[in-house]
VOGU-3710 file (C-alpha; in Angstrom, 3 decimals, decimal comma):
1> xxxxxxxxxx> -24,443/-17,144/36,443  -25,174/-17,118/32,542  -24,539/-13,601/32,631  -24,581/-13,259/28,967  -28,283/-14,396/28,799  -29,426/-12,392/31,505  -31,039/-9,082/30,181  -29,809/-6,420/33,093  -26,263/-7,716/32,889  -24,479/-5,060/34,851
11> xxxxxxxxxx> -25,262/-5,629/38,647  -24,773/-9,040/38,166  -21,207/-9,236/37,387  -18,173/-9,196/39,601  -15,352/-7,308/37,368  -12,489/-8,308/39,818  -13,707/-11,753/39,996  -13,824/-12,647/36,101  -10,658/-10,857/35,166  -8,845/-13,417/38,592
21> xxxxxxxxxx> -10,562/-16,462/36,592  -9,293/-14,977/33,238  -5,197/-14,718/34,480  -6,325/-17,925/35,403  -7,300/-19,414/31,979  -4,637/-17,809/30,097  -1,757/-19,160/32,711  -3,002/-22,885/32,105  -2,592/-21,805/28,136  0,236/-20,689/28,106
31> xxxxxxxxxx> 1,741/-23,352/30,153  0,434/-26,122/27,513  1,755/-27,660/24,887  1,287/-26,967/21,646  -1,155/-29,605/20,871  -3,026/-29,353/23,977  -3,679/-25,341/23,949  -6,863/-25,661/21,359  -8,657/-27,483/24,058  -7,600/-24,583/26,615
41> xxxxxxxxxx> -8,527/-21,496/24,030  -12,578/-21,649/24,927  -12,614/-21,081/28,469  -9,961/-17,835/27,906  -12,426/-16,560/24,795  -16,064/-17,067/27,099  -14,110/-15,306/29,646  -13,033/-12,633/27,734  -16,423/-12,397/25,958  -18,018/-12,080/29,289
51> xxxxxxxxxx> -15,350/-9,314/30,453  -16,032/-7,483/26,894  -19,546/-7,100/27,782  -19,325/-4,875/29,934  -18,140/-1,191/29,187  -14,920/-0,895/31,202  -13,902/-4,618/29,905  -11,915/-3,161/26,975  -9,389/-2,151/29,369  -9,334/-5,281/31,906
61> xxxxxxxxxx> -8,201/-6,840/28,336  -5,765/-4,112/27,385  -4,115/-4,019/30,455  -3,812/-8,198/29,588  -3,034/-7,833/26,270  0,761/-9,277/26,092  -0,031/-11,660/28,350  -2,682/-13,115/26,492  -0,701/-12,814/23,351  2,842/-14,608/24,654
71> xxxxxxxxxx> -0,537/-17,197/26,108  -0,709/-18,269/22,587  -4,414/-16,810/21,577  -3,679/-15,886/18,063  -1,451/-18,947/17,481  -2,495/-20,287/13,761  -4,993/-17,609/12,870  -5,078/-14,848/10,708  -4,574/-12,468/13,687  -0,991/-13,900/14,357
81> xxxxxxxxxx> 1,299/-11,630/12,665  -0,098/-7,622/13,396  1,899/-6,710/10,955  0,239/-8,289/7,734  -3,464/-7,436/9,363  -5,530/-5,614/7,048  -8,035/-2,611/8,312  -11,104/-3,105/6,009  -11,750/-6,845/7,156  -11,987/-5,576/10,556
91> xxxxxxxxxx> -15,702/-4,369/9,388  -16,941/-8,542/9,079  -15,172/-9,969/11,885  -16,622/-7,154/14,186  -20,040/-8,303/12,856  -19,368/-11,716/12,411  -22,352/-13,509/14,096  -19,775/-15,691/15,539  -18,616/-14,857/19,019  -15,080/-16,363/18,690
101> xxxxxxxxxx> -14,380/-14,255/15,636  -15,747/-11,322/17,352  -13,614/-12,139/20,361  -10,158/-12,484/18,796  -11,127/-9,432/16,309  -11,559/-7,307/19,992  -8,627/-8,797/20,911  -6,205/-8,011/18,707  -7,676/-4,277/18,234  -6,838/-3,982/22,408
111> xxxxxxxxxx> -3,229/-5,986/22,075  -2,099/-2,510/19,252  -4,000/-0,336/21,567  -1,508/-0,950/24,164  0,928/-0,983/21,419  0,258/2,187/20,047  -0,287/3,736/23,576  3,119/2,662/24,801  2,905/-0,224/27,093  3,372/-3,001/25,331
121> xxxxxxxxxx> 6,539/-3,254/23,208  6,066/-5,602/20,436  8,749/-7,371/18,474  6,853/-7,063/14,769  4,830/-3,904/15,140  5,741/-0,392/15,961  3,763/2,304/17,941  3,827/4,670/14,778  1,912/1,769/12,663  0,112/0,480/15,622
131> xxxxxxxxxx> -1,581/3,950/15,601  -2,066/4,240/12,102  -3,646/0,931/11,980  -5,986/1,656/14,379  -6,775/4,762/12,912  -7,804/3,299/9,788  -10,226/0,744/11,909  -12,322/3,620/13,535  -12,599/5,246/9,801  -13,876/1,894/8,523
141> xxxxxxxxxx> -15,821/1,838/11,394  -17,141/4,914/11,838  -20,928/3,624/12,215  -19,963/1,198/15,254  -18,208/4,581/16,631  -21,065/6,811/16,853  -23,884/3,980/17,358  -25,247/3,550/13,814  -26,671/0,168/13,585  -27,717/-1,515/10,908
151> xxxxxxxxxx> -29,098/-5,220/10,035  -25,892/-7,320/10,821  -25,681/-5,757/14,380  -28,897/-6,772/14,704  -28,204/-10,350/13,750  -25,272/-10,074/16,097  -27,461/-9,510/18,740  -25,783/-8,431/22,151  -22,168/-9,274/20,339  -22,585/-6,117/18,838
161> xxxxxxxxxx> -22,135/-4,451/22,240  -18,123/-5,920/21,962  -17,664/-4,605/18,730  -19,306/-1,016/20,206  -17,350/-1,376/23,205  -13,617/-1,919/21,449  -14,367/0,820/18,921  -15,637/3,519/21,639  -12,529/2,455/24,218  -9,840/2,914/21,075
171> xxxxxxxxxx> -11,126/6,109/19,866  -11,348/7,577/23,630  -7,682/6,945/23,750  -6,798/7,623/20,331  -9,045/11,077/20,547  -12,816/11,508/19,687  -11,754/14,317/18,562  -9,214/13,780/16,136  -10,386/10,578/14,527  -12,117/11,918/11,899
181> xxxxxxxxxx> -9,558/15,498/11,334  -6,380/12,961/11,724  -8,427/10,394/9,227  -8,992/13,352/6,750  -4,951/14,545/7,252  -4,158/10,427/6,837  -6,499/10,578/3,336  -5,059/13,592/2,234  -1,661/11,883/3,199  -2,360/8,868/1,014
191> xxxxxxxxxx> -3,462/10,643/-1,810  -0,465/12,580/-1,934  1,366/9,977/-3,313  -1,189/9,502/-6,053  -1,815/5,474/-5,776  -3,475/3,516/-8,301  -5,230/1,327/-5,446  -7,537/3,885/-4,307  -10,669/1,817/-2,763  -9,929/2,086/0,434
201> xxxxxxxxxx> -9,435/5,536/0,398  -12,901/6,201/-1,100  -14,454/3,282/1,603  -13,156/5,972/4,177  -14,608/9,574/2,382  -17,997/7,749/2,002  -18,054/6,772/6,016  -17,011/10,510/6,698  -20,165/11,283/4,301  -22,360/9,363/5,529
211> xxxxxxxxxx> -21,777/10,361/9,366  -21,483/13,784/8,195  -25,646/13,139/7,426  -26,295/11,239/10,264  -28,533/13,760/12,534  -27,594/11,489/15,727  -23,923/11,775/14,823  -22,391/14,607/16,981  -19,168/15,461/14,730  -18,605/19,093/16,971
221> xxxxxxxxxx> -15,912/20,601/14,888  -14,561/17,955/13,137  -14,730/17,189/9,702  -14,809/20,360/7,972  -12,018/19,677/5,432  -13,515/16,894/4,175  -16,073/18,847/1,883  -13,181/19,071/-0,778  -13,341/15,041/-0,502  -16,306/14,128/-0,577
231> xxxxxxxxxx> -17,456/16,403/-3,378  -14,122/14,852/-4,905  -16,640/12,023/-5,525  -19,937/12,563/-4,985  -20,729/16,201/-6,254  -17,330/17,894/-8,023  -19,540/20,255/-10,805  -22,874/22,328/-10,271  -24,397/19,647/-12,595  -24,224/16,911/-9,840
241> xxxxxxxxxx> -23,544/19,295/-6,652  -26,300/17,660/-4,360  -25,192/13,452/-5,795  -28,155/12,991/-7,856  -26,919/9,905/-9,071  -26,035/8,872/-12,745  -29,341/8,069/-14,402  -30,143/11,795/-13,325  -26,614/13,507/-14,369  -27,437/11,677/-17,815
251> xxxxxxxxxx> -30,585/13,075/-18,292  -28,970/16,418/-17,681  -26,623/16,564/-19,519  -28,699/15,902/-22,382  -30,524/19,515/-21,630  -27,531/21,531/-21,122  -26,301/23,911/-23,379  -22,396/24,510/-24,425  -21,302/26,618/-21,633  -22,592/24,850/-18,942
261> xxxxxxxxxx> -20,859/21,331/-20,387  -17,795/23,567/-20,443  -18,193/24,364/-16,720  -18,812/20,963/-16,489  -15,372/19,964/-18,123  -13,221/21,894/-16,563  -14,756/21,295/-12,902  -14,339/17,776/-13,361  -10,912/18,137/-14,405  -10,022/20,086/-11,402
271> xxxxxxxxxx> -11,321/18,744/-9,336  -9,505/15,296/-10,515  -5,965/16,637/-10,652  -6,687/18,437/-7,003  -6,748/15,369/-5,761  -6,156/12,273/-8,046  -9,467/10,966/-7,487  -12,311/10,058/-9,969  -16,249/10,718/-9,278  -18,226/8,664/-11,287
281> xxxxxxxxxx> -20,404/11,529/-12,743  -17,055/12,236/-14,834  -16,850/9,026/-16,290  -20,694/9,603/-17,454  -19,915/12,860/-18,526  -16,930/11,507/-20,982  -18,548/9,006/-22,477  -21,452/11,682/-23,140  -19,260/13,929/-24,832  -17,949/11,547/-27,280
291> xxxxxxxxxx> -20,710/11,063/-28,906  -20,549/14,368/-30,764  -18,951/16,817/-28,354  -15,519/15,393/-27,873  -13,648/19,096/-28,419  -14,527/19,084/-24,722  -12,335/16,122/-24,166  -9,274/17,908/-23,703  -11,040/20,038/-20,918  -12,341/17,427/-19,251
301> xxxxxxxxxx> -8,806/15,882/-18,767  -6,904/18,650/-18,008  -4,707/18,473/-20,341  -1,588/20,779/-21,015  -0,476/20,966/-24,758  1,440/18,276/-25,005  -1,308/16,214/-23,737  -3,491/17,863/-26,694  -1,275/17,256/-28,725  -0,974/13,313/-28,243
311> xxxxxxxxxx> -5,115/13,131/-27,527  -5,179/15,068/-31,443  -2,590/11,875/-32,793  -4,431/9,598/-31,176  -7,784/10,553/-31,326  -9,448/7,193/-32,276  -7,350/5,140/-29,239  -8,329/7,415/-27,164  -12,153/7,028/-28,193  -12,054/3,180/-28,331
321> xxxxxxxxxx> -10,210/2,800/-24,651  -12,612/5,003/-23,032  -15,987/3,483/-24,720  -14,371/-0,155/-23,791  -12,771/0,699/-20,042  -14,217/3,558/-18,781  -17,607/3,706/-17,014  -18,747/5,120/-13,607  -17,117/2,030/-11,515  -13,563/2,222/-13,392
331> xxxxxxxxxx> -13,761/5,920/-13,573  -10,595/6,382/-12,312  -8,972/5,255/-15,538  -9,639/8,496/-16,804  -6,491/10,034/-14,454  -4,630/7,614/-15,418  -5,532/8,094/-19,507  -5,072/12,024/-18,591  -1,290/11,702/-17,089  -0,443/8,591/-20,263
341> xxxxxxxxxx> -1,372/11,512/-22,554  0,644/13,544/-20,601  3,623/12,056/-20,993  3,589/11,794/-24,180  4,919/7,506/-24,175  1,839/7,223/-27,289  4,334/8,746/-29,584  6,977/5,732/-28,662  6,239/3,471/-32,117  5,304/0,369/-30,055
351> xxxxxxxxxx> 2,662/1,601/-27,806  -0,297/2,670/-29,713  -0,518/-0,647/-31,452  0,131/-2,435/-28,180  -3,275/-0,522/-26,909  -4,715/-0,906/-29,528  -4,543/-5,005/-29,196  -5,413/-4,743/-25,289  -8,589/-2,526/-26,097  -9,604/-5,736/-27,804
361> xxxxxxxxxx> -7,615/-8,401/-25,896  -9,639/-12,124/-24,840  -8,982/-12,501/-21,340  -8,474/-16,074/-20,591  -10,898/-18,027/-18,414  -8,321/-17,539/-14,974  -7,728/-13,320/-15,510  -11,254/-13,371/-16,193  -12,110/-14,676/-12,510  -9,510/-12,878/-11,093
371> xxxxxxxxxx> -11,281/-9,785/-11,873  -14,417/-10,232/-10,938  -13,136/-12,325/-7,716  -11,602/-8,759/-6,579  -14,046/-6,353/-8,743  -17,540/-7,952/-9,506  -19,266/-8,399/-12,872  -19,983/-5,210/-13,903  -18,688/-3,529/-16,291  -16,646/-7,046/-17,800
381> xxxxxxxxxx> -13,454/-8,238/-16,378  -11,176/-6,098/-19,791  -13,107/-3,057/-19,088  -11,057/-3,293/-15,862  -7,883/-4,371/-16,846  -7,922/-1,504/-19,241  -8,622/0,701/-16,549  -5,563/-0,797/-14,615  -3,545/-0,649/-17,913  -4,261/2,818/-18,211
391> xxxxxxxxxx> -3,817/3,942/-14,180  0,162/1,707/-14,419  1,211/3,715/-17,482  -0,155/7,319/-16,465  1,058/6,667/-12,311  4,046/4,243/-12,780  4,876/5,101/-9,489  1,157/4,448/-7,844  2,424/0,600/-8,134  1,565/-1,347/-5,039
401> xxxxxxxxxx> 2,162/-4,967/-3,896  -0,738/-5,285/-1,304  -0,444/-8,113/1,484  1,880/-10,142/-0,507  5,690/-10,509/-0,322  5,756/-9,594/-4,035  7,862/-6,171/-3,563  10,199/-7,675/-7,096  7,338/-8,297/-8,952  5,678/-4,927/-8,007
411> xxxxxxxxxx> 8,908/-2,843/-8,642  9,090/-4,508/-11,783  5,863/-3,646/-13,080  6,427/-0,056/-12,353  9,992/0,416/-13,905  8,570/-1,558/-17,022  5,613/1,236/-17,008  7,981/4,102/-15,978  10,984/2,969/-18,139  9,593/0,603/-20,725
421> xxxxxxxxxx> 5,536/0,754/-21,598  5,708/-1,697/-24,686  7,141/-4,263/-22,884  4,737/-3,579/-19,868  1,453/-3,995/-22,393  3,367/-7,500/-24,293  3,581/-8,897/-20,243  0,243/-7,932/-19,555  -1,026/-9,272/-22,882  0,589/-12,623/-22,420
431> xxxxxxxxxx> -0,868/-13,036/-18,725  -4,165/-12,021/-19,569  -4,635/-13,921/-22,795  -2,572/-16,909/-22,582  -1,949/-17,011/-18,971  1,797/-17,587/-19,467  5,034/-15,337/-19,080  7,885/-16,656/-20,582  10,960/-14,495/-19,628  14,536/-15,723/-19,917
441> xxxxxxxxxx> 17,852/-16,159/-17,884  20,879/-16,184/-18,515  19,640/-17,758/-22,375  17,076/-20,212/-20,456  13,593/-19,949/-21,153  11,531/-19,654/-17,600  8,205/-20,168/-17,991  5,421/-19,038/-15,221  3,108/-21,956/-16,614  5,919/-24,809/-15,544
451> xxxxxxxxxx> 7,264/-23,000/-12,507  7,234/-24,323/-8,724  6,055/-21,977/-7,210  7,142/-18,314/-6,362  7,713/-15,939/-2,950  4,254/-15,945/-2,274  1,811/-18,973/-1,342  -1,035/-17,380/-2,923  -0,975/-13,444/-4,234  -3,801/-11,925/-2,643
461> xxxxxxxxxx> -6,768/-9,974/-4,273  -6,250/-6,569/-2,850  -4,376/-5,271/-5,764  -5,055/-2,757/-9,338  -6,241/-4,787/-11,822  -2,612/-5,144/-13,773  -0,750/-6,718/-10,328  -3,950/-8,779/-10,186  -3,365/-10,546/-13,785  0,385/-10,275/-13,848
471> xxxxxxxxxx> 1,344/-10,841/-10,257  1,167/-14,268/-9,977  2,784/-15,188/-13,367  6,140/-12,690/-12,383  6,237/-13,984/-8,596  6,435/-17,795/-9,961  9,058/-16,648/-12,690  10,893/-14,267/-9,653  10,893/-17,963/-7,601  12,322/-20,372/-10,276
481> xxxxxxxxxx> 14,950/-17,783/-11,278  16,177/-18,030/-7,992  16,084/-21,648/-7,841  18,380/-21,741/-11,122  20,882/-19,954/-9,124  21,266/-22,605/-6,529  24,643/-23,509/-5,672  26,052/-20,281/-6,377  28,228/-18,026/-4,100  26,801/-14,826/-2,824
491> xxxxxxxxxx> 23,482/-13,229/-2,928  21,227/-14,528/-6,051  19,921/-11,154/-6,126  23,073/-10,436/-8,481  22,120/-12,670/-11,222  18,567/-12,396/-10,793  17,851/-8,555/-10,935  18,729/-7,950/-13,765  17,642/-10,790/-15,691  13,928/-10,163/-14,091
501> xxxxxxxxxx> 14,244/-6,149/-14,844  15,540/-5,964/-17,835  18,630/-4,612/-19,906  18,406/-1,226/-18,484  19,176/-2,834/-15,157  23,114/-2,384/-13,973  25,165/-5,938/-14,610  27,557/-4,551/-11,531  26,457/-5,236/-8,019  27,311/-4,503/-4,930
511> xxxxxxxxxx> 25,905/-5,944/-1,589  27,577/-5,224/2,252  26,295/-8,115/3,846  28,140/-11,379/4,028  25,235/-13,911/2,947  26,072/-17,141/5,009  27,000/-15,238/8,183  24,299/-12,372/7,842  27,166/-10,204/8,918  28,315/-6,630/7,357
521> xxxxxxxxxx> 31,054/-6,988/5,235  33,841/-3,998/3,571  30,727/-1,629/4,898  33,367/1,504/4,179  34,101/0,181/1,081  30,007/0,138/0,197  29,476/3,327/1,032  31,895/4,949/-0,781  31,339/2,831/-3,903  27,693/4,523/-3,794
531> xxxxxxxxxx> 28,782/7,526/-3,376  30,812/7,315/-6,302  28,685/6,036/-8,469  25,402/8,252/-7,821  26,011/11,332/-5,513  26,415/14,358/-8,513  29,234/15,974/-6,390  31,378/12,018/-6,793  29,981/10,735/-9,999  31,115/13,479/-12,372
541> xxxxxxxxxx> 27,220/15,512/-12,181  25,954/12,312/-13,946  22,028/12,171/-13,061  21,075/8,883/-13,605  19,476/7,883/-16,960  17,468/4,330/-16,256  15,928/3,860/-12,714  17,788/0,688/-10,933  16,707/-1,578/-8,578  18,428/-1,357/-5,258
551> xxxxxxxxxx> 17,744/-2,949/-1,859  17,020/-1,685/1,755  16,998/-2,869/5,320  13,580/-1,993/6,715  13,776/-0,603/10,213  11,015/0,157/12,642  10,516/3,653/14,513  12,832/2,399/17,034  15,275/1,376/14,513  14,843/-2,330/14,748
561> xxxxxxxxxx> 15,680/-4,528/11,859  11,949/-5,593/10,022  13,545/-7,580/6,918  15,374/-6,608/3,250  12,541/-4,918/1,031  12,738/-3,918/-2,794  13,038/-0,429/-4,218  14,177/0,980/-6,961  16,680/4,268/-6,975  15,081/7,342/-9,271
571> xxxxxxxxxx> 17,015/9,957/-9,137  19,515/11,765/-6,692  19,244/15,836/-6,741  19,041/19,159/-4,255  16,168/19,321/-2,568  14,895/22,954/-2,152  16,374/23,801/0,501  19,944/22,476/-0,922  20,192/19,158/0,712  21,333/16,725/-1,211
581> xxxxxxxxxx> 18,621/13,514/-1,353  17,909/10,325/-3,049  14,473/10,134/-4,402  12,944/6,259/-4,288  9,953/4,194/-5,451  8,923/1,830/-2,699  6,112/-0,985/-3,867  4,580/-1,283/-0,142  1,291/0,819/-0,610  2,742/4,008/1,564
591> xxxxxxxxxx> 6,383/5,539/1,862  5,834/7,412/4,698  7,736/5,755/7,380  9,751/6,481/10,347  12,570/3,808/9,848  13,934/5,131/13,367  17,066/7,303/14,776  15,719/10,556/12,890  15,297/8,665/9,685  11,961/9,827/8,511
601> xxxxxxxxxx> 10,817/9,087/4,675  9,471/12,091/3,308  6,741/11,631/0,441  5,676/15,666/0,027  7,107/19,376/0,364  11,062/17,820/-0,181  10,879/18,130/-4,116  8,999/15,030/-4,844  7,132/14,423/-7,325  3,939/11,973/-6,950
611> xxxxxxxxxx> 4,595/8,894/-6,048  7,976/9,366/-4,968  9,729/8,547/-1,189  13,081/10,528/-0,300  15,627/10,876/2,310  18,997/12,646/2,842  21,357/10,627/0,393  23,317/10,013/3,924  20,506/8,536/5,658  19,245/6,699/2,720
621> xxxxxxxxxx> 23,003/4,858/2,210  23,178/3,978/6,299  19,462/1,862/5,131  20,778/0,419/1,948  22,451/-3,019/1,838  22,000/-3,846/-2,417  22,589/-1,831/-5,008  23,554/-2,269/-9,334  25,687/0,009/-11,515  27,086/0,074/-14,616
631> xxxxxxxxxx> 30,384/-2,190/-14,366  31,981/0,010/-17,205  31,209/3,448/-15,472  32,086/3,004/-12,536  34,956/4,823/-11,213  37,352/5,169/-8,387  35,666/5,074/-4,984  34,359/8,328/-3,993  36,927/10,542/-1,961  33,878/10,960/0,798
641> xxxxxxxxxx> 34,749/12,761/3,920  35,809/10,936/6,878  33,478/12,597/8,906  29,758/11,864/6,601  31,277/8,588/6,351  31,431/7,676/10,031  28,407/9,092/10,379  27,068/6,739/7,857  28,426/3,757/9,248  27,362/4,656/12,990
651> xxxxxxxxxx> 23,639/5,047/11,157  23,924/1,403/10,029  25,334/0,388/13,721  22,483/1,726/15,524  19,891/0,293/13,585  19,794/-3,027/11,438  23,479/-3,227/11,602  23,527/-3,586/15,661  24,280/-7,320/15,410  25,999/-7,789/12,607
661> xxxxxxxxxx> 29,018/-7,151/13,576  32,083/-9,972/12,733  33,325/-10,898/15,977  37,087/-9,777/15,117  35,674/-6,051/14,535  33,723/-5,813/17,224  36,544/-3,981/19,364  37,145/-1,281/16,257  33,299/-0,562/15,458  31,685/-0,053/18,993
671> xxxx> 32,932/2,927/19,421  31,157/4,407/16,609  28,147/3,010/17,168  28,058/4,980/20,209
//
């Protein structure tokens, strides 16, 4: 029965009959070989296709979905590690006119429905980011959700039921009702931390828009916060309220008088610094004003005095980066050139000339394609790596590394831009220009031009415009650095740091894992070392001066070890309500994590300021296994009481520590693990 052909496809199939023949299929794959379970993979995908037809197949195949997995279905695809999966490409394999790609897509949307709903307990992916994942898909997918079809469903034909189906089943079990109020509290979220990457993001307010005017789209209640977003970029001033688009905003602004392109300012302004987001009627609006009206700059930027101040020194950098980088598609540059001003790094001698040189930089033929690989042709490839120059030095801490194992390179980039600008625009410079970094260690010049190869096979596009130039060239150098400490003893991580980071980076190191064995090693010992040199009530009040790079064991919600990740140690201080915490960059896109057994990563509403991740200094030392100091400060180790330092220690037992344990200490730890 070609039951996919037939056009009243309901009566005609037997539910109970296909999903026998599918336990079927995916028994004789998983019982295969390696090499022989290609030629089993059709007959479990026409199956499935066939089940996915019909409305209630979704959860035939959820109810499957380990099964099929442990099968081997996702075995040398993209879909095989959850964890690396990103949201937004979920939009082209869900309309891919291919059925296979539609197939697995469904597939692996139903295998973290079951994770995020409980029942299936994976080994890479937790039900926390499971749900958030998911989430994110029904945003992106908003149309499929409420039946807004465009052309490519209609080239899809009746695949585009699937993609209807999965997206309908995950939202009824993630909540009609709270996909679009939980997306809005997830934006909101996001934005909290002020990123630099912010496309996604505004992918997600426009779907919210759009089904907002949809007349078939029955929203009930939800969505009303999201007029603050949407107007965020599509109407934040009276002069472009209703989104007339540009050519119209231009012509008037040309007929409005002084007070109304005041309102205009500082309604733009606001409206950026309310949320960190750009419209693209403010870019048009800047570069309008500079042609004669530029006393409204300052407005339009939001700028505090010290930020008038520097825009008043600088007046004619300021002029020449926004004619050359800002225009409606890199208008958020202008929060970025807004918090640079703000801080006030123009008056360090270096900088302005180092602007001054990018603002009219060559780009080399391979930064050039970068660019427009990941942004398009217009504006040119330097209007956007000025845009990314000036988002890095204004939100140092908005920094993120994407899909790529490039966490070094990424925390690099933002201590350089937090700690050290100048050098950050000479590294950027080389890249882009000559498309070579040469750095040095230990006397040895490394150059990015000869090196093997680095962490990653290939540093994906999904990244600001800086990471996308500078990435690759710092991930090769990160690689061979390593290589040159072959042979050594111990964790290369010691020698490499702070050769990579830079002087300001501690020469003393301390690590609590045994490198050969992967076991813990003088863990007490660690802990109180950290103490001593950066809790204020063990180090002598010293806050620290120069951010340092430090390294954590990621843990899932259930505390289960992920890998070691890169992050660099701001500052430690009181939180409002007293408690004493350790404030942290992490380069992974979000810090809001549950790393498991109460240890929750707070990004908002603990004293942090944008861009930062904190924790309880306790529960942040019970995740740390690296960490640098000053070998000449450091002093005795800290008198910590026996009773935060077993609970320290029984932290890093019940999480990544669980099996770690040297055999001979075994008998003393267990019990306070328990």
């Amino acid at each position: 029965m070609n039951d996919h052909k037939s056009g009243n496809v309901v009566p005609a199939v037997n539910m109970e009959k296909l999903a026998q023949r599918l336990d079927e299929a995916t028994r004789v794959l998983d019982e295969s070989r390696a090499f022989a379970k290609l030629g089993k993979l059709p007959r479990v995908f026409d199956l499935a296709r066939r089940l996915l037809m019909q409305p209630e197949g979704c959860a035939v195949i959820e109810a499957r979905a380990e099964q099929l997995e442990k099968a081997g279905v996702f075995e040398g695809t993209d879909w095989a590690e959850p964890a690396t999966l990103l949201p937004s490409l979920t939009t082209h394999s869900l309309q891919s006119p291919n059925a296979d790609t539609v197939v697995i897509e469904v597939l692996s949307e139903l295998r973290l429905l079951s994770v995020a709903r409980g029942t299936y307990l994976h080994p890479s992916v937790s039900t926390e980011q499971a749900h958030h994942y998911l989430t994110q898909v029904l945003a992106i997918n908003l149309g499929l959700l409420f039946g807004m079809t465009g052309e490519a469903e209609r080239e899809q034909g009746k695949l585009a039921l699937i993609s209807q189906h999965v997206v309908q089943h995950v939202a009824q079990h993630i909540g009609y009702e709270h996909v679009i109020d939980s997306l809005i509290e997830e934006i909101w979220r996001i934005l909290q931390q002020r990123p630099i990457q912010v496309g996604d993001v505004r992918k997600m307010i426009t779907q919210i828009a759009i089904c907002r005017a949809e007349p078939n789209a029955d929203l009930g209640s939800a969505g009303r916060g999201a007029d603050r977003l949407i107007s965020s970029l599509y109407g934040p001033t009276r002069g472009c309220s209703e989104d007339p688009g540009t050519v119209v905003y231009q012509q008037r602004l040309e007929s409005m008088d002084a007070q109304t392109l005041q309102n205009e300012a500082t309604g733009f302004a606001r409206s950026m610094h309310d949320t960190g987001l750009v419209s693209p009627y403010h870019a048009c609006f800047v570069r309008y004003i500079l042609e004669g009206q530029d006393n409204l700059l300052s407005e339009a930027l939001g700028l505090s005095s010290t930020g008038r101040d520097c825009l008043m020194c600088y007046r004619e950098l300021v002029h020449i980066l926004v004619t050359e980088g800002v225009f409606p598609e890199t208008a958020q540059g202008l929060y970025g050139l807004a918090l640079m001003l703000e801080r006030g790094i123009l008056y360090q001698p270096p900088v302005a000339p180092a602007l001054w040189r990018q603002a009219r930089l060559n780009l080399c033929p391979q930064a050039r394609e970068r660019l427009q690989l990941a942004y398009g042709y217009q504006p040119q490839a330097g209007a956007w790596l000025i845009q990314g120059v000036l988002n890095m030095l204004g939100q140092p801490l908005g920094v993120g590394q994407g899909n790529n194992p490039t966490c070094q390179s990424a925390r690099a980039l933002s201590m350089w831009a937090y700690n050290d600008p100048d050098y950050l625009l000479q590294m950027v410079a080389w890249a882009a220009r000559d498309n070579e970094i040469v750095m040095h260690f230990e006397g040895q010049p490394v150059s990015s031009a000869q090196s093997l190869g680095g962490v990653a096979s290939e540093v994906t596009l999904d990244l600001d415009p800086v990471s996308l130039v500078v990435v690759p060239h710092l991930d090769r150098i990160y690689g061979e650095m390593g290589r040159m400490c072959i042979g050594r003893e111990g964790d290369p991580h010691r020698w490499v740091n702070p050769e990579f980071h830079g002087w300001s980076a501690g020469r003393g190191f301390a690590i609590n894992v045994d490198v050969a064995t992967g076991n813990l090693e003088d863990l007490e010992g660690f802990i109180r070392h950290f103490y001593a040199s950066y809790h204020p009530y063990y180090n002598g009040n010293q806050p620290l001066i120069h951010p340092q790079p430090a390294g954590i064991a990621v843990t899932d919600r259930a505390a289960r070890f992920i890998g070691w990740h890169a992050i660099t140690i701001l500052r430690v201080a009181l939180d409002p309500e007293g408690e004493m915490r350790a404030y942290f960059y992490n380069p992974n896109n979000d810090s809001g994590q549950s790393w498991g057994d109460d240890v929750n990563v707070s990004t908002e509403g603990k004293g942090e300021r944008f861009g930062e991740a904190s924790l309880p200094f306790e529960q942040f030392a019970s995740r740390l296994y690296i960490f640098h100091f000053d070998p000449l400060e450091r002093g005795e180790p800290a008198d910590v009481g026996e009773e935060e330092l077993q609970r320290v220690v029984a932290r890093v037992y019940r999480s990544w520590g669980e099996n770690r344990v040297p055999a001979k200490e075994l008998q003393a730890e267990s019990p306070q693990a328990d």
